[in-house]
C-alpha positions as CSV (number, residue, x, y, z in Angstrom):
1,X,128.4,-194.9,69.3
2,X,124.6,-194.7,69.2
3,X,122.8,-194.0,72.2
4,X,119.4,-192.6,73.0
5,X,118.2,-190.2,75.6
6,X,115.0,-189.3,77.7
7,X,113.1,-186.8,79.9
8,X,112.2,-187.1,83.5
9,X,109.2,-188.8,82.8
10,X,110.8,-191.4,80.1
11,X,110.4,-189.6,77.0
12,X,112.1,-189.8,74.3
13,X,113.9,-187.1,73.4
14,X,116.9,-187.9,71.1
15,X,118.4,-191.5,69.5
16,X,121.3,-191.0,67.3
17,X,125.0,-191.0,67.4
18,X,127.1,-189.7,70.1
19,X,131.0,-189.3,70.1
20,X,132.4,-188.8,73.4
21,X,129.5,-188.9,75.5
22,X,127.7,-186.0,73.3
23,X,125.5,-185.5,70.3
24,X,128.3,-185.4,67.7
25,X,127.6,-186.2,63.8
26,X,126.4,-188.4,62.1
27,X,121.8,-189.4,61.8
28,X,120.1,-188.7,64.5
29,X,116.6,-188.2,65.6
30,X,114.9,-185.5,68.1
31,X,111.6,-185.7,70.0
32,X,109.9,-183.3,71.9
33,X,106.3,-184.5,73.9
34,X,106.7,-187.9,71.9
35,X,106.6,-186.0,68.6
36,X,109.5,-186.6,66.3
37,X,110.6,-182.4,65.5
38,X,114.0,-183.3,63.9
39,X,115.5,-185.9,61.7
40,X,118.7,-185.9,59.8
41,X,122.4,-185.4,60.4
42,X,124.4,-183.4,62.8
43,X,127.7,-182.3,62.9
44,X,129.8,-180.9,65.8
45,X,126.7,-180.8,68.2
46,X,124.9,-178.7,65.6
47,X,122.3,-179.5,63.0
48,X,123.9,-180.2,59.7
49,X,120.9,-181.5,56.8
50,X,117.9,-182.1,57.3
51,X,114.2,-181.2,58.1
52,X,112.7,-180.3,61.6
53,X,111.3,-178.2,64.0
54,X,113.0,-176.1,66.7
55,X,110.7,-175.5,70.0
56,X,111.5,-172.3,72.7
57,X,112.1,-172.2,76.1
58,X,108.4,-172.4,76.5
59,X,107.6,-175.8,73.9
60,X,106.4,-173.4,71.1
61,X,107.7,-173.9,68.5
62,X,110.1,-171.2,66.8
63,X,111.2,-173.1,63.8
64,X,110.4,-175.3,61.1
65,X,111.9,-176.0,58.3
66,X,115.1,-177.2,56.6
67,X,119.0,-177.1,56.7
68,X,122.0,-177.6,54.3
69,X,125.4,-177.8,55.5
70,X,124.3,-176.3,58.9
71,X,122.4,-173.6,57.8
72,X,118.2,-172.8,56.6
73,X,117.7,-173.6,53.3
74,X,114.9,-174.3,51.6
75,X,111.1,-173.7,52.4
76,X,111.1,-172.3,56.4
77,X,109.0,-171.4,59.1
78,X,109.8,-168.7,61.9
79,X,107.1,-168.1,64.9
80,X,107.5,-166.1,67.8
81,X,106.6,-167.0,71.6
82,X,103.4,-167.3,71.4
83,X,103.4,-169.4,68.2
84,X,102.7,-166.5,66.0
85,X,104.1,-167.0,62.3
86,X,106.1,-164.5,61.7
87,X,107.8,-165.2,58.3
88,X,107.7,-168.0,55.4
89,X,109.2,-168.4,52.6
90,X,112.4,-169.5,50.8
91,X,116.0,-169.5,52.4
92,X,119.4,-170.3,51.2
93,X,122.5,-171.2,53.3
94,X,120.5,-169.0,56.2
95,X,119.0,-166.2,54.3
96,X,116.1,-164.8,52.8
97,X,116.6,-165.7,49.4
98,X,113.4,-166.5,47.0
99,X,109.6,-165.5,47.5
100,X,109.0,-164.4,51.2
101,X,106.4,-163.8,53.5
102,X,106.5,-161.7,56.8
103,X,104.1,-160.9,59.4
104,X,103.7,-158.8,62.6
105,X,103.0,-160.0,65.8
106,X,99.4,-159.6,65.7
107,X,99.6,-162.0,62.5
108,X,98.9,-158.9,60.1
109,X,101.0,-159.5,56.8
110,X,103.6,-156.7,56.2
111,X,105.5,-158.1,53.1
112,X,105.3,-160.4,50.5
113,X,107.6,-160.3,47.5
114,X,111.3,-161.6,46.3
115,X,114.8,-162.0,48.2
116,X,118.1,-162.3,47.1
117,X,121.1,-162.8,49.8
118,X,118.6,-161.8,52.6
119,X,118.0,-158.0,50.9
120,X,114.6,-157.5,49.4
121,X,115.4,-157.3,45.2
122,X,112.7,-157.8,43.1
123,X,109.1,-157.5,42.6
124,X,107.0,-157.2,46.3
125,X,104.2,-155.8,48.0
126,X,104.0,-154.1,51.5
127,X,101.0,-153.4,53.6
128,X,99.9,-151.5,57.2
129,X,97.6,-152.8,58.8
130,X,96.4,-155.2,56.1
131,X,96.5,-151.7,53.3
132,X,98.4,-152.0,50.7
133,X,100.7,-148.9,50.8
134,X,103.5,-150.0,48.3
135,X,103.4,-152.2,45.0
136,X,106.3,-152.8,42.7
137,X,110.1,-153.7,42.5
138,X,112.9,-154.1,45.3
139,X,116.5,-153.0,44.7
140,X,118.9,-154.1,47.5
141,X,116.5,-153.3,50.3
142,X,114.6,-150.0,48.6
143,X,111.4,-149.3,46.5
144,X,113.0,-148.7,43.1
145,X,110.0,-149.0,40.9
146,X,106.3,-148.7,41.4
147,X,103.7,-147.1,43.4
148,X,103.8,-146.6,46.9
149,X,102.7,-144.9,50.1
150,X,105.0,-143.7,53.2
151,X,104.1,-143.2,56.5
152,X,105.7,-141.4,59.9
153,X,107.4,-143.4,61.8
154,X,106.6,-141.5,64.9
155,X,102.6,-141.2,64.0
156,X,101.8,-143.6,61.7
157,X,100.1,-141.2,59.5
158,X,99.9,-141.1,55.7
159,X,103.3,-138.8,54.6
160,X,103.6,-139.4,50.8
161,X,101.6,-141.9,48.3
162,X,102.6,-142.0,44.4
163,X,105.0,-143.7,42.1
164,X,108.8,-144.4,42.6
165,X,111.7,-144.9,39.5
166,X,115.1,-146.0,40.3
167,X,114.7,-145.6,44.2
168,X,114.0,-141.9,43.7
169,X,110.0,-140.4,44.0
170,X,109.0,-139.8,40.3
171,X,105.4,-138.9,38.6
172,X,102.6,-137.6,39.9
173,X,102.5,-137.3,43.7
174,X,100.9,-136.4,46.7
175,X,102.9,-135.2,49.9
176,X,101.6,-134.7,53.5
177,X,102.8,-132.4,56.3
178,X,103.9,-135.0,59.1
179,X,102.3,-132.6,62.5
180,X,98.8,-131.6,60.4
181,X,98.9,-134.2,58.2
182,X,97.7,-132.0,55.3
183,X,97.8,-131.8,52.0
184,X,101.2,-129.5,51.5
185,X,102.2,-130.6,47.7
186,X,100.6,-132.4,44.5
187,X,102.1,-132.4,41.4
188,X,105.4,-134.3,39.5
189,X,108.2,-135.3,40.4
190,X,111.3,-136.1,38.4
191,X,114.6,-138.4,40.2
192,X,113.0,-137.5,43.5
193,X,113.0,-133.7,42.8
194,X,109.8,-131.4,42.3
195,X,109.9,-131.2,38.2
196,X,106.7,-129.9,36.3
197,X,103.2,-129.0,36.9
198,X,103.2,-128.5,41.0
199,X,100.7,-127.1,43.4
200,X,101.6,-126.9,47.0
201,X,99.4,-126.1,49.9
202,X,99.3,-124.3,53.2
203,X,99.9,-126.9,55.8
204,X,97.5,-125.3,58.6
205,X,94.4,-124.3,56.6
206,X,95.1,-126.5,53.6
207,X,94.8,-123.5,51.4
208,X,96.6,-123.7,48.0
209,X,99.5,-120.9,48.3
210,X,101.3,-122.0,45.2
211,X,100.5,-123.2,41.7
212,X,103.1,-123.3,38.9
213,X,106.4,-125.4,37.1
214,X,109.6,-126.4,38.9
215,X,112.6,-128.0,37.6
216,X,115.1,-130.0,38.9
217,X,113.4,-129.2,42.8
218,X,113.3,-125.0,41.9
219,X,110.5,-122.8,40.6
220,X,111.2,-122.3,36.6
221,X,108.4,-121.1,34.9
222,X,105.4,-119.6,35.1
223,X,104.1,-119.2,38.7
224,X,101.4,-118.0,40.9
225,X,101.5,-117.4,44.6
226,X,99.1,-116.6,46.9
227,X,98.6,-115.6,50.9
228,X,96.6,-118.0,53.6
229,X,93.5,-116.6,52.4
230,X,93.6,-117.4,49.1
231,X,94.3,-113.8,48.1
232,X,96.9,-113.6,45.1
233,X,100.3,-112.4,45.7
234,X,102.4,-112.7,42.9
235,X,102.1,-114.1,39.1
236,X,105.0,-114.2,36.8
237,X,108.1,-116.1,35.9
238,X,110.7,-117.7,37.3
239,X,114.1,-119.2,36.4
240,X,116.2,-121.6,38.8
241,X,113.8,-120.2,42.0
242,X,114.3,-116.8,41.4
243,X,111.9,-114.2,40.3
244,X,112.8,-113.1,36.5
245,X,111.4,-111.8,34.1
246,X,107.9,-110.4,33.7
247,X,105.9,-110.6,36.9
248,X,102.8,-108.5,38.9
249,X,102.4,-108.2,42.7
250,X,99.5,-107.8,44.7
251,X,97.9,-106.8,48.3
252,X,94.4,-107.9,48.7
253,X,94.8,-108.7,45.5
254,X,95.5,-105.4,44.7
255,X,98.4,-104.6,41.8
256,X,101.3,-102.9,43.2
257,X,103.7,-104.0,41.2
258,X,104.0,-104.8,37.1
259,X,106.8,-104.8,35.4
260,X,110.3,-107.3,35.2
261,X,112.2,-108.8,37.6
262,X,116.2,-110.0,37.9
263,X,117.3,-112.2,40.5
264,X,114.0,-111.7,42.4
265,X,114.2,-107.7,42.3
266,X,112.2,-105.3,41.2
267,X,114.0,-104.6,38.0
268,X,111.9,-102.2,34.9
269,X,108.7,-100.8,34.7
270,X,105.8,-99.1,36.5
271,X,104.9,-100.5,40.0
272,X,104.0,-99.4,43.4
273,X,105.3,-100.6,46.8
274,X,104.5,-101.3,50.6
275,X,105.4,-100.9,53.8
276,X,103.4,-102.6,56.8
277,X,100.4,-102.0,54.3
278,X,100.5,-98.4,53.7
279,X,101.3,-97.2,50.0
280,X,105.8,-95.7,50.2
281,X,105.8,-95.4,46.7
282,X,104.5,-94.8,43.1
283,X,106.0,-95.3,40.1
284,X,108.8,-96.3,37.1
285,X,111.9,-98.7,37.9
286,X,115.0,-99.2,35.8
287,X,117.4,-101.5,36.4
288,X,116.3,-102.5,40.3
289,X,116.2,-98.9,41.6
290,X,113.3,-96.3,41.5
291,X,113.4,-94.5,38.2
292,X,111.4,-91.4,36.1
293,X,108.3,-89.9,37.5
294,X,107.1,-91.3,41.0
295,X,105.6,-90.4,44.0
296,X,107.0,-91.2,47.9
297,X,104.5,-91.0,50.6
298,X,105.1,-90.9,54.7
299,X,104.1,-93.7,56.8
300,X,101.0,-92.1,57.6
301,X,100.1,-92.3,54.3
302,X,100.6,-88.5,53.4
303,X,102.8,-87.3,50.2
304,X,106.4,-87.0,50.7
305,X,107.1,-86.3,47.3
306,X,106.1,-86.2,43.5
307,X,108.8,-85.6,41.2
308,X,111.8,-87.4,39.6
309,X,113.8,-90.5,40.1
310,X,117.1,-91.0,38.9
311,X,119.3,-94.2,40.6
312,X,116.7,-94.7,43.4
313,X,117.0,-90.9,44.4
314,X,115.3,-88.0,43.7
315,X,117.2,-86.7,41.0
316,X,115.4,-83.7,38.3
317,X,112.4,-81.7,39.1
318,X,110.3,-82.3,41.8
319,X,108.0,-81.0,44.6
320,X,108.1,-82.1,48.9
321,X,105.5,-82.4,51.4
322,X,105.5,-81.2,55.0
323,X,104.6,-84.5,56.8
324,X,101.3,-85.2,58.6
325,X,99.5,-81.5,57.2
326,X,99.8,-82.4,53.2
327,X,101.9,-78.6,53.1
328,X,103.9,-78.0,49.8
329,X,107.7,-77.2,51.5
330,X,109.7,-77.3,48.4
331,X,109.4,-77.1,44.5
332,X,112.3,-77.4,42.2
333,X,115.4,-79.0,41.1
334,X,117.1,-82.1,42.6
335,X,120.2,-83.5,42.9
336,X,121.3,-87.5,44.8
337,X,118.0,-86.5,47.1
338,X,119.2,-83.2,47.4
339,X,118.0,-79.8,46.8
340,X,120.1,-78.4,43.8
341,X,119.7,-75.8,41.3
342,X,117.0,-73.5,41.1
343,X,113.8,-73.7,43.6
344,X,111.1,-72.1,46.1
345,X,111.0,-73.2,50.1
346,X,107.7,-72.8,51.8
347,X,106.8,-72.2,54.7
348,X,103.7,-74.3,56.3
349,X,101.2,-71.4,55.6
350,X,101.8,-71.8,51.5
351,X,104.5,-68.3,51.5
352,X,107.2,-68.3,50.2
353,X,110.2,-68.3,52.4
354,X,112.9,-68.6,49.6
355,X,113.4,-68.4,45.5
356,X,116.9,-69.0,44.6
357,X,119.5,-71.4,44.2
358,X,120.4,-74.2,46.2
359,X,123.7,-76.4,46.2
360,X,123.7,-79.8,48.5
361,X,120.7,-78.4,50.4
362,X,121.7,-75.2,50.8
363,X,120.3,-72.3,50.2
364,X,122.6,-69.5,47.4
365,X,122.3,-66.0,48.8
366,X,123.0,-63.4,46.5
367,X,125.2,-60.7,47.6
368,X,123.4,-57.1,47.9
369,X,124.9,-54.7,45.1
370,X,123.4,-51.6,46.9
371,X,125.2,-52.1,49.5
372,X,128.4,-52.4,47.8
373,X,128.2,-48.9,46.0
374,X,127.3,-47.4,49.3
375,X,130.2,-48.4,50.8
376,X,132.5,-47.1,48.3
């Protein structure tokens, strides 16, 4: 049965079919303020095929466009409230499917690019606030290839800008800390891993603290390191993020250390060490541990000892300090940091206060052969 209907004030606003007292199937025709915003075919209540408008609560228009089989297909328009546009581009059977266009509510664009099934796949651009910040191609909803900036969601400051392969960051790069917003790394990047010449900065001052190679996201190569204030701390190699092989150390750029590392120890050679900034020791390493001739100092910067090193102990011939006067106490033989064999203790004043042997630390007495005959 085909009936019409009107407003309050006699408007027009729908002629068509009707099937038991209601908008059913079949061609109809909708109006809104005299204006023809719909024509086509309806099924079940529902718009079936054809092209129209659909208008808010308020008379603005949220919708225009077309429909297949009761869903957007074809080229559409979407607004909000205020009649903003919001998206338009292609759909099919109700998604984004084909070149597409979306905007923010202020009416800046935010994407252009390709659909398929409602997922971004293809080639697109993206933008903030009218900057382009990523060009190149979609796979199922992610940057896969192309270059690109990112952005904190929380600030809206500049995180990351460079190139992207298969989803993953790769190439040359430039990173951003997300509370200074600083310069913190520059350099390649290989399957979203640090791979290849990298520098990396310190995110407060902005002060490089790292130049070298990485692979596969580790140091592996040749690196240099350095403090806050651009003083050099270490240069040598590494292997899978670990110290090995040749290297040097510094303090205020200082050398305290040459010689090789394994597993990021101190491993052979001649070096020297520190503790809370004061010279501890002087000397060769073997295999990790302090090793031939070295020195040992206090704390305070005084000599503790010059001698020996076997293990990381004193171990051969060597000499020990009193602390805090610079007082020879003991000159001889060692043994696992131990006095042991033949030596002379000291009192503070230089004299001798023993010459003898010594086992573990203690002192050898030898029995009094005067005494012995007297007795008999």
């Amino acid at each position: 049965m085909k009936g019409k209907e009107y407003d309050y004030s006699g408007r027009l606003l729908f002629e068509g079919e009707y099937l038991n007292r209601e908008k059913w199937k079949g061609k109809i025709k909708e109006y809104y303020k005299d204006e023809l915003i719909f024509e086509g075919e309806y099924l079940d209540g529902k718009i079936w095929n054809g092209k129209g408008k659909e208008v808010d609560c308020k008379g603005n228009i949220s919708f225009e466009g077309e429909y297949n089989n009761g869903l957007k297909s074809g080229y559409i328009r979407e607004f909000i409230c205020d009649g903003q546009l919001i998206l338009e581009g292609e759909y099919l059977n109700g998604e984004k499917n084909g070149k597409v266009k979306e905007y923010n509510f202020i009416g800046e664009l935010e994407f252009e690019g390709e659909y398929i099934k409602g997922i971004k796949n293809g080639k697109g651009k993206e933008y903030r606030c009218n900057e382009l910040i990523f060009e190149g191609e979609y796979l199922n909803d992610k940057r896969w290839n192309g270059k690109g900036k990112e952005y904190c969601k929380d600030t809206g400051r500049l995180i990351y800008e460079g190139e992207y392969l298969n989803g993953e960051k790769n190439g040359n790069i430039k990173e951003y800390d997300k509370n200074s917003f600083s310069l913190i790394v520059e350099g390649q990047y290989l399957n979203g891993k640090k791979n290849g010449n990298v520098k990396e900065y310190d995110k407060v001052n902005g002060t490089l603290i790292l130049e070298g190679e990485y692979l596969n996201g580790e140091k592996n190569g040749n690196i240099k390191e350095y403090d806050g204030n651009k003083n050099l701390l270490f240069e040598g190699k590494y292997i899978k993020g670990e110290r090995n092989g040749k290297g040097k150390e510094y303090y205020n750029n200082k050398l305290i250390f040459e010689g090789e590392y394994l597993n990021n120890k101190k491993w052979n050679g001649i070096g020297k060490e520190y503790d809370r900034f004061r010279l501890i020791y002087e000397g060769g390493y073997l295999n990790g541990e302090r090793h031939g001739k070295g020195k040992e100092y206090f704390q305070n910067g005084y000599l503790l000892f010059d001698g020996e090193f076997k293990n990381g102990k004193w171990n051969g011939i060597g000499k020990e300090y009193y602390p805090n006067i610079d007082k020879l106490k003991y000159d001889g033989e060692y043994l696992d940091g131990k006095w042991n064999g033949k030596g002379k203790e000291y009192f503070q004043n230089g004299k001798v206060k023993f010459e003898g042997e010594f086992i573990n630390g203690q002192k050898i007495k030898k029995k009094n052969k005067n005494k012995n005959k007297n007795k008999k």
